[in-house]
Structures are given as structure tokens and as C-alpha cells.
C-alpha positions as CSV (number, residue, x, y, z in Angstrom):
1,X,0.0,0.0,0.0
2,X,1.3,3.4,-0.9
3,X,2.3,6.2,1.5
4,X,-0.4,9.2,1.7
5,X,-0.4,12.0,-1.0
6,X,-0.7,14.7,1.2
7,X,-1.4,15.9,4.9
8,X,1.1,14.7,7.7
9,X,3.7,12.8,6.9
10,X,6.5,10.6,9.6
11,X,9.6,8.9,9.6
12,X,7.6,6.2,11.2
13,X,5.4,6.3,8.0
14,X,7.7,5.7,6.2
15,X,9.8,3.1,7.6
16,X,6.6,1.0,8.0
17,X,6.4,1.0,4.2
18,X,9.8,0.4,3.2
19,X,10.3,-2.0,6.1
20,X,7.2,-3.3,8.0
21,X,5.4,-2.9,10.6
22,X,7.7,-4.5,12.6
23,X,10.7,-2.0,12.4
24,X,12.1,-0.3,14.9
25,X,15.2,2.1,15.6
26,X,15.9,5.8,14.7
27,X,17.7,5.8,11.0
28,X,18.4,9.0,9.6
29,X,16.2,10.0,6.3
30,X,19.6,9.9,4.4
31,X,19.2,5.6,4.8
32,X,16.2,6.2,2.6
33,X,17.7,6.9,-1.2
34,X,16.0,5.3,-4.2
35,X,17.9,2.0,-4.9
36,X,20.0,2.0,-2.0
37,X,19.4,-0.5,0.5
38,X,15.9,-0.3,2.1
39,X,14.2,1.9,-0.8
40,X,13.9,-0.2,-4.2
41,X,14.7,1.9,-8.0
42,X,10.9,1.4,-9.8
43,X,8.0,3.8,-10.4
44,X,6.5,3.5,-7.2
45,X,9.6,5.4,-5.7
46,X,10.7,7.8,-8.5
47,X,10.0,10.9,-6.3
48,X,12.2,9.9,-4.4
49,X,16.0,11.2,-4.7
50,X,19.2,8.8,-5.2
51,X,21.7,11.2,-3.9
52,X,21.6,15.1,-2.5
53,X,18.9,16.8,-0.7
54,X,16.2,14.7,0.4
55,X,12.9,15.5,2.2
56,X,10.3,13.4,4.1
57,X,7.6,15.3,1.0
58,X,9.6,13.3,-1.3
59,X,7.7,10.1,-0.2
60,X,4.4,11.3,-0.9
61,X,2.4,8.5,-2.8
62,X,5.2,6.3,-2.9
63,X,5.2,2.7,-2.2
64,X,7.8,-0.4,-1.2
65,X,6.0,-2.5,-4.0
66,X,6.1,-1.8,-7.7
67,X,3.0,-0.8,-8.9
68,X,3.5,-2.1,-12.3
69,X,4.8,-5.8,-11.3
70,X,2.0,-8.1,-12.0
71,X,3.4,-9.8,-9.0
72,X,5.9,-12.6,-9.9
């Protein structure tokens, strides 16, 4: 499921969808980079940055899951 479009936005929001209800810790923003480690590089995250400023606004309607995998 994708993050919200608009209104308040979280860290916690956003580590839930990129790793699961179950996470935990404090990890800076800079962790979350399109195709680095925890973020995956597809259409669902292309709002988001792969290097240089980045901004909790940049995950806006983004989601963990590729929207156009037809799930295999």
C-alpha cells in the first residue's frame, strides 16, 4: 500500500512502508535513497532522490512494492 499524498507525513510512516510494521530504531532520512538498501529503484519510488537533498515530501504517494509488477 502506498504512503499518503498529502497531509502529515512521519519517519515512522515511512519506515513501516519500506520496512514493515515491525521495524524499529531511529535511521536517519539519508538511509532512505531510491535504490540503496531499504528503498527499491521502480516507479512507485521515483519521487524519491538517489543522492543530495532529500525530504520526508519526497515520499508522498510512494510505495515499497512496484506498482506495475503483475506480481511474480
Amino acid at each position: 500500500m502506498a504512503l499518503q499524498s498529502s497531509g502529515p507525513i512521519s519517519m515512522a510512516d515511512i519506515r513501516t512502508e519500506f520496512e514493515g510494521s515491525g521495524s524499529s530504531g531511529a535511521r536517519s532520512i539519508s538511509n532512505y535513497y531510491r535504490g540503496g538498501p531499504i528503498v527499491p529503484n521502480h516507479s512507485g519510488t521515483s519521487t524519491i532522490p538517489t543522492s543530495g537533498t532529500i525530504s520526508l515530501s519526497n515520499f508522498y504517494g510512494t510505495q515499497y512494492s512496484n506498482p506495475n509488477s503483475d506480481g511474480e
